[in-house]
ZAMAR-758151 format. One record per residue: chain; residue in three letters; y, z, x negated of N, C-alpha, C, O, CB in turn. Coordinates in Angstrom, 3 decimals, m for minus. Glycine has a CB too. Layout:
BEGIN
(zafi A,ALA,(Y,Z,X),(Y,Z,X),(Y,Z,X),(Y,Z,X),(Y,Z,X))
...
This chain:
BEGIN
(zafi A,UNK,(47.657,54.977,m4.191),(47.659,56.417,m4.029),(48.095,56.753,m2.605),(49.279,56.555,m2.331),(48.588,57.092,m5.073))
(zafi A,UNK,(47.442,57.141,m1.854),(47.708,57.860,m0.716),(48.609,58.924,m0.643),(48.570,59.707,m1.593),(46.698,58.278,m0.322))
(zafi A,UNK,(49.619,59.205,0.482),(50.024,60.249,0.933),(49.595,61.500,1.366),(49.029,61.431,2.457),(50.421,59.951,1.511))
(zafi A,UNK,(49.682,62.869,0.790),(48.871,64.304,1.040),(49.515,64.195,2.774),(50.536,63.938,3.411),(49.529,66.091,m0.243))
(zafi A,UNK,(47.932,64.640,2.947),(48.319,65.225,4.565),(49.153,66.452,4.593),(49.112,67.274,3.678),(46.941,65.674,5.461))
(zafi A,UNK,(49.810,66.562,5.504),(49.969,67.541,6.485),(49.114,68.623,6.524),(47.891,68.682,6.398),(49.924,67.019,7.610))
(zafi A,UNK,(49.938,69.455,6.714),(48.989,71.235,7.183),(49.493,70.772,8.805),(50.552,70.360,9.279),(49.987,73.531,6.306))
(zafi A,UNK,(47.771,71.161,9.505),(47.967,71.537,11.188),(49.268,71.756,11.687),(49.799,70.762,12.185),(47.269,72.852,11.614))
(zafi A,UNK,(50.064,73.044,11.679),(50.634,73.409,12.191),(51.936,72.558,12.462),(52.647,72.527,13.467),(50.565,74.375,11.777))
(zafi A,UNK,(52.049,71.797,11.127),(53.343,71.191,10.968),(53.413,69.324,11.827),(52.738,68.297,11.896),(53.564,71.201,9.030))
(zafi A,UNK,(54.591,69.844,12.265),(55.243,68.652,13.156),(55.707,67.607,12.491),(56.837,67.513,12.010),(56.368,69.034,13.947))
(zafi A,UNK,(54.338,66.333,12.428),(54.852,65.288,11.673),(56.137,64.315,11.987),(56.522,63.325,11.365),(53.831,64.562,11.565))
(zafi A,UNK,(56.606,64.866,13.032),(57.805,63.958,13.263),(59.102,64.403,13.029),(60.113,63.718,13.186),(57.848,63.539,14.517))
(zafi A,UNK,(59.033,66.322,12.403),(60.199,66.870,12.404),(60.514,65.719,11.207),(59.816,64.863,10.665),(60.309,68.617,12.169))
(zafi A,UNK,(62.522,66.316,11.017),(62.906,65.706,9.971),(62.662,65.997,8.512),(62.801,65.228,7.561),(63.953,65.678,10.143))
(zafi A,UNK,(62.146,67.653,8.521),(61.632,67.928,6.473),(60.317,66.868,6.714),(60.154,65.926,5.938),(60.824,70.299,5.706))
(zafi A,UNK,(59.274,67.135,8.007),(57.785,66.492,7.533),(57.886,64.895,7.004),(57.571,64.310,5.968),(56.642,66.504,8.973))
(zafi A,UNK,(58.515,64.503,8.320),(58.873,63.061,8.030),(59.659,62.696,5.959),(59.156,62.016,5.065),(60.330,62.738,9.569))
(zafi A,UNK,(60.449,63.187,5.961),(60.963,63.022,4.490),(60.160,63.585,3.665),(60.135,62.984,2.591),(62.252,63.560,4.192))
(zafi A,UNK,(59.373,64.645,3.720),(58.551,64.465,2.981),(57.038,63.815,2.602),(56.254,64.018,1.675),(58.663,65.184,2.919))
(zafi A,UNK,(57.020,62.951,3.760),(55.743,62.062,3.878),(56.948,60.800,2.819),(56.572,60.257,1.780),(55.001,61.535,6.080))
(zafi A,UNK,(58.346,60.605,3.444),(58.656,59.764,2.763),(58.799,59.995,1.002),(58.479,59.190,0.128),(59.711,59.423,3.440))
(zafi A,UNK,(59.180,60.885,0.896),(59.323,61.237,m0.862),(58.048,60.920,m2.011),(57.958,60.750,m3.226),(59.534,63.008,m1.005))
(zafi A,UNK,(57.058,60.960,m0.712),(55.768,61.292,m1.720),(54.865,59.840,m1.347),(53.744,59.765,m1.851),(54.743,63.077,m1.227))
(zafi A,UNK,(55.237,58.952,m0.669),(54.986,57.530,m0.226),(55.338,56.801,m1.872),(56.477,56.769,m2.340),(56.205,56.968,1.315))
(zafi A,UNK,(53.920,56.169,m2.690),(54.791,55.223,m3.501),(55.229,53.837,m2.734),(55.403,52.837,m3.430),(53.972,54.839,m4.837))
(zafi A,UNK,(55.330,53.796,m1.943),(55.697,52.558,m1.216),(57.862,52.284,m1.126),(58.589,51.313,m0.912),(54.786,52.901,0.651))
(zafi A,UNK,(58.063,53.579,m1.393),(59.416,53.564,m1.263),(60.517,53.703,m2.337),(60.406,54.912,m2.539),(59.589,54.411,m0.490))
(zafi A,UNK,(61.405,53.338,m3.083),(61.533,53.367,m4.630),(62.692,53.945,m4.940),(62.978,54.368,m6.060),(61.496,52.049,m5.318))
(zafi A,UNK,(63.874,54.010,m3.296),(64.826,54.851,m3.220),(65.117,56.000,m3.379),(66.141,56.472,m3.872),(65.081,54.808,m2.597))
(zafi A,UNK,(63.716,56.788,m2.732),(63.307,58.621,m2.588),(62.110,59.097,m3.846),(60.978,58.626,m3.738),(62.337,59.005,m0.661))
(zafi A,UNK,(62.298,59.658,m4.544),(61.939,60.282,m5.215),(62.126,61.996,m5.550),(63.130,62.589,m5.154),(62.182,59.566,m5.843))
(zafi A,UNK,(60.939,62.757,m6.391),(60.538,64.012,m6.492),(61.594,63.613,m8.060),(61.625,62.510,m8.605),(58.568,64.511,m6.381))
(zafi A,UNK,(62.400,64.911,m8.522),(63.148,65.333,m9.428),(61.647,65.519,m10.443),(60.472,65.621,m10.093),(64.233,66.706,m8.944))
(zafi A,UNK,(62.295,65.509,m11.847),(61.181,65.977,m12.936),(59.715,67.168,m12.604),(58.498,67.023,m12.712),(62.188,66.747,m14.107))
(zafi A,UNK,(60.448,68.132,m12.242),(59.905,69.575,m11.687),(58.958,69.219,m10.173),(57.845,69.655,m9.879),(61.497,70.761,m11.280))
(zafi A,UNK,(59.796,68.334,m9.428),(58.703,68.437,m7.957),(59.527,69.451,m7.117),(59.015,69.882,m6.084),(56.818,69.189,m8.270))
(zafi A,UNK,(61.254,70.023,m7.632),(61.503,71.014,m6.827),(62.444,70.555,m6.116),(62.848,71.216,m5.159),(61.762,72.164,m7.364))
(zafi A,UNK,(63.114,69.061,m6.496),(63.914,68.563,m5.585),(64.160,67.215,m5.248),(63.213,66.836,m5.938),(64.855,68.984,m5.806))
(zafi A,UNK,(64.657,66.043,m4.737),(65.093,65.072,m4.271),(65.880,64.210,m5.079),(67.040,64.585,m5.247),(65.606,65.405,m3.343))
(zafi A,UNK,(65.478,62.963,m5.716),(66.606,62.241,m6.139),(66.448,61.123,m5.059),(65.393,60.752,m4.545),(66.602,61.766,m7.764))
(zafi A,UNK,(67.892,60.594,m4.787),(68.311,59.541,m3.939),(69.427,58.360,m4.005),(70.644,58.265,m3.847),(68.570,60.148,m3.026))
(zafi A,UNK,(68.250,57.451,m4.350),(69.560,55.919,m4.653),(70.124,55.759,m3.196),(69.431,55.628,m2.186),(68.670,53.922,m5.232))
(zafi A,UNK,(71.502,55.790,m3.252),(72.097,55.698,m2.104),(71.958,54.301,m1.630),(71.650,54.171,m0.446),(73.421,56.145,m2.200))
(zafi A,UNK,(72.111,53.347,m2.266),(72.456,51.866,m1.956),(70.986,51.374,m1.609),(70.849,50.608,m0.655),(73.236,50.955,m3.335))
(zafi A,UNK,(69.941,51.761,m2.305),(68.783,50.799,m2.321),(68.092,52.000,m0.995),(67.066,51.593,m0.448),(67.767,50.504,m4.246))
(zafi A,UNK,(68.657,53.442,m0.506),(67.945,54.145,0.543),(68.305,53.644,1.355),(67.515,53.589,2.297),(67.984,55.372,0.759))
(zafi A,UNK,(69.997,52.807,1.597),(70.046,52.577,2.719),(69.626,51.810,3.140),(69.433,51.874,4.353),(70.747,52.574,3.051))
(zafi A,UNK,(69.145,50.371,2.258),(68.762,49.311,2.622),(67.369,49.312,2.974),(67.009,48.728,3.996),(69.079,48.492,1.777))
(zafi A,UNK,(66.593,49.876,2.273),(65.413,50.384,2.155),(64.950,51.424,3.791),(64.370,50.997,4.789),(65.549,51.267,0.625))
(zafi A,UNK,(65.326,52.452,3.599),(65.187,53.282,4.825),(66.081,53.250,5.920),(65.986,52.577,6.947),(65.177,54.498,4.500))
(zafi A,UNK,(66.861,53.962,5.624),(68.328,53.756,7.126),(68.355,52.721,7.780),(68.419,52.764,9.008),(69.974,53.663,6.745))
(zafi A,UNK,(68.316,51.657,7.151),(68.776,50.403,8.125),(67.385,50.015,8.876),(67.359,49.490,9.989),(69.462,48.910,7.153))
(zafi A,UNK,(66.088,50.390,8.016),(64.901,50.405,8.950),(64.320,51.190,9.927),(63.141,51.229,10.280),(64.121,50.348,8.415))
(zafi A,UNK,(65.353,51.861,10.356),(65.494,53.195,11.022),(64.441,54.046,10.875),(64.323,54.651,11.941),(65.699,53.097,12.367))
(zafi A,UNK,(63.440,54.473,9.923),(63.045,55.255,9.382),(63.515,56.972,10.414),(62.861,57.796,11.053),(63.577,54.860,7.907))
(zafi A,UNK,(64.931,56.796,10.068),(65.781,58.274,10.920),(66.599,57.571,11.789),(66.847,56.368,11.710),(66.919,59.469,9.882))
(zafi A,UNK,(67.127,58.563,12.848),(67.823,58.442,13.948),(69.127,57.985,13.719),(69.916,57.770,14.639),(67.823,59.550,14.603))
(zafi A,UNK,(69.446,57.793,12.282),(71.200,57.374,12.003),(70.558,56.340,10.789),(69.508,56.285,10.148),(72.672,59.040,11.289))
(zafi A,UNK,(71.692,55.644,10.860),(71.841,54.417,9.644),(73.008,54.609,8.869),(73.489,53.772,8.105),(71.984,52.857,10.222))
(zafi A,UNK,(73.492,55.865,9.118),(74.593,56.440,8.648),(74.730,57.351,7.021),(75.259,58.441,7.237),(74.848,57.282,9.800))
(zafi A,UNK,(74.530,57.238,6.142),(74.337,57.685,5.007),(74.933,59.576,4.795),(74.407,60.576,4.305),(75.100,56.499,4.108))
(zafi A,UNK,(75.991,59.350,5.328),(76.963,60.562,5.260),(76.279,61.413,6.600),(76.466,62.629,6.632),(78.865,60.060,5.461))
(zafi A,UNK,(75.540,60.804,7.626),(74.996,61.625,8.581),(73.819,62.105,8.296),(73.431,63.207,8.683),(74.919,61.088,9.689))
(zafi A,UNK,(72.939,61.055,7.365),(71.290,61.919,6.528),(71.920,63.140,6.131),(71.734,64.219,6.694),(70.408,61.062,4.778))
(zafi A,UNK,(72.964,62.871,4.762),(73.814,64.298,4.198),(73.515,65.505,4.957),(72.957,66.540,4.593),(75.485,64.178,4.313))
(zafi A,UNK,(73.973,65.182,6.026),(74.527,66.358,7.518),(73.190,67.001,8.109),(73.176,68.097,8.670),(75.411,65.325,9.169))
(zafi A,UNK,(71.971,66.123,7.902),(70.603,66.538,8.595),(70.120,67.050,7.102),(69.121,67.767,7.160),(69.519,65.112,9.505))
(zafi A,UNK,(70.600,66.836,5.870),(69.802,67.478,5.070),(70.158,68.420,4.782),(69.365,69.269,4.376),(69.489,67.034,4.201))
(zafi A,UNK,(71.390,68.646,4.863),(72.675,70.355,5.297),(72.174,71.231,5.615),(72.011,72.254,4.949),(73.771,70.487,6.526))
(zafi A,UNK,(71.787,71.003,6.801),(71.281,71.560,8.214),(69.648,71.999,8.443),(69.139,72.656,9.351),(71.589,70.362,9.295))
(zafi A,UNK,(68.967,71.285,7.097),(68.329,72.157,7.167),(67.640,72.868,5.700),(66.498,73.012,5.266),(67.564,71.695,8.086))
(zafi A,UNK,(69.303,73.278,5.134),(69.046,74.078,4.153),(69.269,73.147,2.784),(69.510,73.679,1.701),(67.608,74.704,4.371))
(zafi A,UNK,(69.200,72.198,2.892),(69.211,71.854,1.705),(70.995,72.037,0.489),(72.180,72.268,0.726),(68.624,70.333,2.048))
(zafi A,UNK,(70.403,71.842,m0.394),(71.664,72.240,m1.073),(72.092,70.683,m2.015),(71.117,69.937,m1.921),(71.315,73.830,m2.193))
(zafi A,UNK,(73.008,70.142,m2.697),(73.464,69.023,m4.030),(73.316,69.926,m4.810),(73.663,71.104,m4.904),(75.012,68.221,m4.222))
(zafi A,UNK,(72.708,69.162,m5.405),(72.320,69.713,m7.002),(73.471,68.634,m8.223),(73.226,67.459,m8.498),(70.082,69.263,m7.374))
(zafi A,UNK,(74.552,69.352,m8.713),(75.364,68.833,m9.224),(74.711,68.147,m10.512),(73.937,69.000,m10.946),(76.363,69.712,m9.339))
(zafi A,UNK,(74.658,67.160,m11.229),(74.470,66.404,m12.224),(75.187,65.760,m13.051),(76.197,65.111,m12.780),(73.968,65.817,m11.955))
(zafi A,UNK,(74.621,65.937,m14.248),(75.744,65.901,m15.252),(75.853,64.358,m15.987),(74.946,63.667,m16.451),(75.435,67.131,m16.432))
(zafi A,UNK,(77.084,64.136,m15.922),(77.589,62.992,m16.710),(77.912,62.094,m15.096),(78.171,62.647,m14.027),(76.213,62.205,m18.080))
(zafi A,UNK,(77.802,60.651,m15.331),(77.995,59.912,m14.376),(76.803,59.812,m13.835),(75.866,59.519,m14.578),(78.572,58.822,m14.651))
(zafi A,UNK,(76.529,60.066,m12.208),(74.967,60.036,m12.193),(74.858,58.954,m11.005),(73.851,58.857,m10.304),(74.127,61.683,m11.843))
(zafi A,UNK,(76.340,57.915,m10.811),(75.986,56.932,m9.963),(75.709,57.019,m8.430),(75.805,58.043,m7.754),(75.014,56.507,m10.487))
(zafi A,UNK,(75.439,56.085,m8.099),(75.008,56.166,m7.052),(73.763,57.298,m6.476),(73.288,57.406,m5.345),(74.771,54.985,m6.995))
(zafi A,UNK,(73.438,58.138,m7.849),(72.056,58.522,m7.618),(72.770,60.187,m7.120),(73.806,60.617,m7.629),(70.772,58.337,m9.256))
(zafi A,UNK,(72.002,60.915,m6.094),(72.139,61.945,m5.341),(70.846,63.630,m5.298),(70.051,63.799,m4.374),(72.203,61.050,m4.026))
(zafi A,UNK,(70.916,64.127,m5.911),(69.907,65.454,m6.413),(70.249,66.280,m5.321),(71.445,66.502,m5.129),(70.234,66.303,m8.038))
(zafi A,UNK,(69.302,66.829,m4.489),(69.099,67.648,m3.392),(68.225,68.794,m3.746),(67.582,68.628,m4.783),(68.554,66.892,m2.296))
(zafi A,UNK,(68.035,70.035,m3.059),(67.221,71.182,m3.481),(67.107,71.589,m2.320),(67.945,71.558,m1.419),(67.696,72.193,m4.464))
(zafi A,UNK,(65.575,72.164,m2.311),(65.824,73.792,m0.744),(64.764,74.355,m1.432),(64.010,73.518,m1.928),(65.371,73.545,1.605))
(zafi A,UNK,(64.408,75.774,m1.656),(63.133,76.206,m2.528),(62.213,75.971,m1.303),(61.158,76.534,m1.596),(63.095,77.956,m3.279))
(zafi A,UNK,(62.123,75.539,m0.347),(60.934,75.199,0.730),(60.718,73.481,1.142),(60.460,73.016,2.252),(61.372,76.084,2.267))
(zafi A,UNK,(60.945,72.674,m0.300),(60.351,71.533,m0.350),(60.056,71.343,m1.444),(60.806,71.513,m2.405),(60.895,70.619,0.081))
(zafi A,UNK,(58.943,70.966,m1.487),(58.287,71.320,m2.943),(57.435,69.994,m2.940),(56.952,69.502,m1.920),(57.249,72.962,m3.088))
(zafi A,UNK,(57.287,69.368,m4.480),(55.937,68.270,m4.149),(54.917,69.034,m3.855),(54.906,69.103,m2.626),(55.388,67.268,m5.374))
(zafi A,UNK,(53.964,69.710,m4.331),(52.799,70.167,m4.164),(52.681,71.590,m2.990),(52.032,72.636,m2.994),(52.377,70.443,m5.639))
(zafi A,UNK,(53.367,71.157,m2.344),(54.034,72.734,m1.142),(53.878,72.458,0.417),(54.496,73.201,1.179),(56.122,73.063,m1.265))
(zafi A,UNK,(53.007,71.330,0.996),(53.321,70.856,2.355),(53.594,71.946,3.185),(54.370,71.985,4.140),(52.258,70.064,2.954))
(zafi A,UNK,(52.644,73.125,2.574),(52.400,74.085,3.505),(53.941,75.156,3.713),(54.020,76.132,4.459),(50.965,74.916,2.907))
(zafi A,UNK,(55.104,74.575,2.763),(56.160,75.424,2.743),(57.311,74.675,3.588),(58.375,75.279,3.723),(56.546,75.779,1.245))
(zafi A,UNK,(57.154,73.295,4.209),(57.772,72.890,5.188),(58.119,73.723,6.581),(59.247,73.701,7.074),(57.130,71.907,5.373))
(zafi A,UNK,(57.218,74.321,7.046),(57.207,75.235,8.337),(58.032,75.879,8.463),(58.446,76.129,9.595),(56.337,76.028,8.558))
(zafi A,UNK,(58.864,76.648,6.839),(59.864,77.363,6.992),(61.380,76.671,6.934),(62.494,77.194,6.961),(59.651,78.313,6.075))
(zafi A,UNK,(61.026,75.492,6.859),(62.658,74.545,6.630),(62.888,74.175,8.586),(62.127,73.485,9.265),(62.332,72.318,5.218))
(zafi A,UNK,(64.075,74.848,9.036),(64.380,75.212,10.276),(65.590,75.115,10.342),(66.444,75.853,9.849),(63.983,76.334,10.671))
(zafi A,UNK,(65.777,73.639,11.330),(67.431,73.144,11.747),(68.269,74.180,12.021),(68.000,74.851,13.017),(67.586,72.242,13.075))
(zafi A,UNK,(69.375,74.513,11.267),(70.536,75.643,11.511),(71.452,75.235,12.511),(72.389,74.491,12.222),(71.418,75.958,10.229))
(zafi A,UNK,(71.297,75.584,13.471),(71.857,75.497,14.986),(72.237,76.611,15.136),(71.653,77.580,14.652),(70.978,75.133,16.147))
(zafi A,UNK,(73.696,76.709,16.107),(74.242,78.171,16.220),(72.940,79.098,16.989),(72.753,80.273,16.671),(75.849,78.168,17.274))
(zafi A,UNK,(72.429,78.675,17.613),(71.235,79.647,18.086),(70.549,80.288,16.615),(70.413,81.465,16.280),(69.919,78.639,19.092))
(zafi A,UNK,(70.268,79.315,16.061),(69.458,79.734,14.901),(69.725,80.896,13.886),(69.062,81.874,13.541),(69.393,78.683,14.177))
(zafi A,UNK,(71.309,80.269,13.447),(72.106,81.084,13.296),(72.104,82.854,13.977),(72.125,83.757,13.140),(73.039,80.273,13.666))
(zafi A,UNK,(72.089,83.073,14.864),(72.559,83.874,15.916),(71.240,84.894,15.629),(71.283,86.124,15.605),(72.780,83.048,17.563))
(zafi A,UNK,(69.868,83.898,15.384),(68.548,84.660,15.468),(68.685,85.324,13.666),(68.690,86.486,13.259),(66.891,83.354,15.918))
(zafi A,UNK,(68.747,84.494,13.198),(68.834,84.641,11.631),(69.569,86.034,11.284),(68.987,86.868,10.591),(69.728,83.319,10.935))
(zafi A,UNK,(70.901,86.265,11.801),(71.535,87.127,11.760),(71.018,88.362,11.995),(71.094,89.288,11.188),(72.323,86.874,12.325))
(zafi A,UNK,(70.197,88.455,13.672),(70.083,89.858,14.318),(68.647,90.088,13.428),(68.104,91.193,13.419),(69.980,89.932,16.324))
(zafi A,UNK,(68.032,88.799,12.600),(66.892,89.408,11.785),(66.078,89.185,12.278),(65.170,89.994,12.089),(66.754,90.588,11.493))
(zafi A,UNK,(65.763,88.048,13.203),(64.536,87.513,14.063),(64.444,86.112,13.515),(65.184,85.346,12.897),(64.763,87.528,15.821))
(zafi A,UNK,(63.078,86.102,14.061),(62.237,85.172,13.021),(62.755,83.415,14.016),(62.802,83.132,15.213),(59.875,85.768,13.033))
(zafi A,UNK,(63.005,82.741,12.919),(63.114,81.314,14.156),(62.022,80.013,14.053),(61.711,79.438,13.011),(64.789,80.425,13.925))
(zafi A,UNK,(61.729,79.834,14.862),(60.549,78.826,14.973),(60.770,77.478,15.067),(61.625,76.965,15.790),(59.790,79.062,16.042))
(zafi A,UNK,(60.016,76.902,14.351),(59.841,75.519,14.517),(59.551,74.892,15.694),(59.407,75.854,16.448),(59.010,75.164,13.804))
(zafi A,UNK,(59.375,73.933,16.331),(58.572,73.279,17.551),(57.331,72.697,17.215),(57.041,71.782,16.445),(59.330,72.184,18.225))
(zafi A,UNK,(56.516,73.576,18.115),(54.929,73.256,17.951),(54.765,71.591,18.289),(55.437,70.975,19.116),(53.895,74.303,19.184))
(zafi A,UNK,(53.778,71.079,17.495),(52.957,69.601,17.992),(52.818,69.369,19.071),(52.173,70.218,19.687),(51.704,69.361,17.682))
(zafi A,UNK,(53.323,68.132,19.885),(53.352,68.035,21.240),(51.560,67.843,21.009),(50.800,67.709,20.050),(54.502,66.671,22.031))
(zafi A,UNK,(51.424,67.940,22.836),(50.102,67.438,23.017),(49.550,65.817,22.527),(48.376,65.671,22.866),(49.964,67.594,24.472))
(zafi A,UNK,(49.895,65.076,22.101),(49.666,63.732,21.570),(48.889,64.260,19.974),(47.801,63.878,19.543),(51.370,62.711,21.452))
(zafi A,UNK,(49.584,64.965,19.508),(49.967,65.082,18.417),(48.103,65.842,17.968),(47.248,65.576,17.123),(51.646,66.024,18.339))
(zafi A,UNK,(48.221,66.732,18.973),(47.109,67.865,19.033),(46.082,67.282,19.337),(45.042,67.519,18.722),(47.254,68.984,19.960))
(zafi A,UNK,(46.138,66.272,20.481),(44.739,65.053,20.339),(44.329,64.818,19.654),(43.108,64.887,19.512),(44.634,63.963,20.528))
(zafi A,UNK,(45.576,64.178,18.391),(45.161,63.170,17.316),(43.970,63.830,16.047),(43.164,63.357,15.245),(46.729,62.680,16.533))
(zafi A,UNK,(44.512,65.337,16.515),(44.437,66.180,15.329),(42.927,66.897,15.152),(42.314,67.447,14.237),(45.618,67.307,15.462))
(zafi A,UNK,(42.636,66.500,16.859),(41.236,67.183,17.213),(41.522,68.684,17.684),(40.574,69.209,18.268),(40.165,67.203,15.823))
(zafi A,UNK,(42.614,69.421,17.534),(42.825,70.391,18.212),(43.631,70.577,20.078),(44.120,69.620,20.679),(43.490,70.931,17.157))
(zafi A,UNK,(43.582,71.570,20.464),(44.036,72.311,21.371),(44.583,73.635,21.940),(44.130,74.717,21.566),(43.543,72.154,21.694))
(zafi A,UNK,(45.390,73.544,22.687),(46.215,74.817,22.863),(44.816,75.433,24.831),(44.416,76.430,25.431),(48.836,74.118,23.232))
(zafi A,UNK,(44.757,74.246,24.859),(43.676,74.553,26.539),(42.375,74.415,25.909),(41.756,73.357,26.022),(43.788,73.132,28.154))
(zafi A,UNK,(41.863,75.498,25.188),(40.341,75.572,24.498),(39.703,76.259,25.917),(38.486,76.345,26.081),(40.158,76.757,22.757))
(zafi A,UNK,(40.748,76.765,26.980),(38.600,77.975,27.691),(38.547,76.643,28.070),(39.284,75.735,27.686),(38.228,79.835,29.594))
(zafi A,UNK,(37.301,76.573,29.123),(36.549,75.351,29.754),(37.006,76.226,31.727),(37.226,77.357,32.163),(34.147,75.217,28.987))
(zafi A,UNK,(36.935,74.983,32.216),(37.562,75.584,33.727),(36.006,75.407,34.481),(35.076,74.619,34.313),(39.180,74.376,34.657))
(zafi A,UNK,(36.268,76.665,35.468),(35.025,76.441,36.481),(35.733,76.157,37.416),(36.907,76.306,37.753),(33.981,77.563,36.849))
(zafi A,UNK,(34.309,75.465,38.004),(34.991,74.295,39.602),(34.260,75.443,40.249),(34.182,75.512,41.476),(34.264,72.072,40.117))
């Protein structure tokens, strides 16, 4: 089973796109979609060995993923009884069947913050030019005269 693409707009290297290419990868046995598809379960021991330590992300740090999944919105989803090593995450803008609702999951940085507040909209970072090659699109569509 293949991985769902990407919508255009979205930056496959941010950190929601990236995790969610990983969640929905059967190749990986640590990250998984909750019953519903509305949130994240995560074996801590077999993610780290599995992802973190393959640097997958910028830390190999378990308690620092936590901090990037904080940050951008996500919430613990408390679980009942002993639930182990295993870890339930939520943001209503990661969804299995939702790629297109990634765009709005946006690192909370005091800037961000600051925009959020006065009620202005905050943006993601557009696809570098590599990215826009790959994709068959462009931001330099006129044609130049010599």
């Amino acid at each position: 089973m293949a991985v769902p693409r990407l919508p255009a707009p979205i930056n496959p290297n941010n950190f929601p796109a990236k995790l969610w290419q990983l969640v929905n990868s059967p190749r990986f046995r640590s990250i998984c979609w909750d019953a519903r598809g509305e949130g994240l379960l995560i074996d801590q021991p077999l993610f780290e060995s599995e992802l973190l330590a393959a640097d997958f992300f910028k830390t190999k740090n378990f308690t620092s993923f936590i901090r990037q999944l904080n940050l951008y919105g996500f919430r613990k989803v408390v679980m009942g009884g002993s639930a182990g090593p295993l870890h339930h995450f939520h943001s209503p803008n990661f969804r299995r069947d939702r790629p297109d609702l990634l765009i709005h999951l946006k690192r909370l940085t005091s800037a961000n913050k600051a925009k959020l507040a006065a009620g202005l909209e905050v943006t993601s970072r557009p696809p570098n030019r590599f990215q826009r090659v790959r994709e068959g699109t462009s931001l330099n569509t006129k044609t130049r005269k010599h």
